[in-house]
N, C-alpha and C positions, 0 to 999 in steps of 0.2 A: 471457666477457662476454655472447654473445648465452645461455646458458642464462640468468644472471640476467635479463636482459631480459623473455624470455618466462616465466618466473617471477612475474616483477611484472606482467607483464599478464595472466594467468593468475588471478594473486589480487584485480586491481583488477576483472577481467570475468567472477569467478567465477560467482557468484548468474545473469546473462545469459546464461552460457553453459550453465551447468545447465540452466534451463527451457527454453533453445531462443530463438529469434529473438524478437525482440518489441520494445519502445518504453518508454518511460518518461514519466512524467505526475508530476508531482511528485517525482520521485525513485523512483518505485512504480513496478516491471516490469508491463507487460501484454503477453499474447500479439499474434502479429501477429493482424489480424483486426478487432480492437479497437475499437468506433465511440462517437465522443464523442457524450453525448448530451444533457447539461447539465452546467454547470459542477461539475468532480469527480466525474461522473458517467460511465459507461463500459459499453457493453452486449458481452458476450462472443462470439465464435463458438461455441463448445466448449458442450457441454451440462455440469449443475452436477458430472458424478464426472470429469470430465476437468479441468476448471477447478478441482477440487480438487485433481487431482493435478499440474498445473504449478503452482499453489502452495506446495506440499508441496515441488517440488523448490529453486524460486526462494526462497522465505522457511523453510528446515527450523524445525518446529515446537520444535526445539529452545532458538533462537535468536530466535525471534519466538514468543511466546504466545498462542493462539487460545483463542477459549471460544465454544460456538454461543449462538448467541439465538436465542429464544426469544418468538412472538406469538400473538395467538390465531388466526389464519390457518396454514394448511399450509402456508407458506413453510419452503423451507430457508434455513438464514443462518448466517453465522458472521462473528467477527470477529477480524483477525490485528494484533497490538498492534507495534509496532515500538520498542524500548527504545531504540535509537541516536538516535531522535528528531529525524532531517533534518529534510525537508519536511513529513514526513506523522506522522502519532504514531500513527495507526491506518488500516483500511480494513476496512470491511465490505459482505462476497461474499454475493450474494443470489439465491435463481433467483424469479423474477417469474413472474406470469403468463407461460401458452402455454408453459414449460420454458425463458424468457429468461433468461439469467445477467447479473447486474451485478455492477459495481463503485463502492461508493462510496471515493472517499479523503480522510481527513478529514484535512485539513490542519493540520499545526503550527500550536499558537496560540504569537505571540510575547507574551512579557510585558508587562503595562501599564508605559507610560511612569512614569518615577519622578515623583513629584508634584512640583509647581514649588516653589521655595524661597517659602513665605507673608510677604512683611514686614509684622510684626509693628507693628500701632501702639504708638508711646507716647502712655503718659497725659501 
């Protein structure tokens, strides 16, 4: 009984446990370190090949779909898709000026409300 146990917490604390300590902001792991900086916004500790790589371990690219962006500035960027679609449907990792790393998470958009029933005049 207790192998099952730690089994199911194992698989529920996998993705945490792989990247190491850290927090959650929408359902999105961030390392510890992590400073809010505006709303869904998040500046990193880690410079941008390390912050790749707890990503890498936290979201395997397997399982979540990235594709870099692309601006006309020397920015690096990329964006990590999230098919399971919690809270967040995507996040895109950016190093800023000065070699800052962020994070934005763009939050689940929920569906527009169904339209109200119209009553229809009679002629």
């Amino acid at each position: 009984m207790r192998a099952l146990a730690l089994a199911l917490t194992l698989v529920l604390a996998g993705p945490l446990l792989a990247a190491g300590e850290g927090f959650k902001a929408r359902g999105f792991i961030l390392p510890d370190g992590a400073v809010k900086i505006d709303e869904d916004r998040y500046r990193l500790p880690q410079p941008w090949d390390e912050a790749v790589k707890f990503y890498r371990r936290a979201y395997p690219p397997g399982k979540f779909p990235r594709r870099t962006l692309h601006s006309q500035t020397a920015v690096r960027a990329m964006h990590i898709e999230n098919p399971e679609r919690g809270e967040w449907e995507g996040v895109n990792l950016y190093e800023a000026g000065r070699g800052e790393v962020r994070v934005y998470i763009l939050a689940a958009v929920s569906p527009p409300p169904p339209p109200s029933p119209s009553k229809s005049k009679s002629p």
